[in-house]
N, C-alpha and C positions, 0 to 999 in steps of 0.2 A: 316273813319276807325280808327284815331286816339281814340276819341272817343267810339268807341266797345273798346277800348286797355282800356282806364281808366276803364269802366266798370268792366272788366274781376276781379278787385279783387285779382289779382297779376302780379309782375310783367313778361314780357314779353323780351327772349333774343334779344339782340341787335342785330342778325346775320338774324334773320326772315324778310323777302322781300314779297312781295305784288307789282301787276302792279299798282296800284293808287302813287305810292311812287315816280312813274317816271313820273307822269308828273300835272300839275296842269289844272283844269278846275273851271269856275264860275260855282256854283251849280243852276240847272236850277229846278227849282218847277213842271212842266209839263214832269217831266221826272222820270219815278220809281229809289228809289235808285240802284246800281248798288249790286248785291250780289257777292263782290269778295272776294273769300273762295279759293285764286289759290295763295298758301305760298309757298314758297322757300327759304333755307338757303344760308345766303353769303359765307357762306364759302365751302361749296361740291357744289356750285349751281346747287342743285337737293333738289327732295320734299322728300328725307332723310337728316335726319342731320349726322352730323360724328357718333353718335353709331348707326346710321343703323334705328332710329322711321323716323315716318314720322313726318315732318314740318307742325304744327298749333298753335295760338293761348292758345288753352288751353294745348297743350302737351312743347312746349317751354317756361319752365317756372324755377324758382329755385328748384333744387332739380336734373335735369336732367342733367347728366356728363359734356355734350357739352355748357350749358349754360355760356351764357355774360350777363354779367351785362350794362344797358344802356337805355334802354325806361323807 
């Protein structure tokens, strides 16, 4: 995941959550990536942020009211 993050081309607010974040796994080859596209912000923990968008990757970024600085 971390990795989709450097891709993105900007940065990403620090309050954006993802289940992979909780917990660690060895990465297993025989096993399809996992497609986790399930964001939630820390701080309302719900998939709106405090101005009411919804919580992703490309929408949590500089420019957006609620955004942190941090990834």
């Amino acid at each position: 995941m971390y990795d989709r993050i450097k891709n993105l081309g900007h940065e990403v607010c620090n309050c954006v959550r993802w289940k992979s974040m909780y917990y660690r796994a060895e990465p297993d080859p025989t096993v399809p990536p996992a497609n986790d596209d399930n964001y939630w912000c820390a701080l309302t923990q719900r998939i709106l942020g405090p101005d009411g968008q919804v919580v992703d990757l490309q929408s949590c970024k500089p420019g957006r009211a609620c955004f942190k600085e941090g990834f």
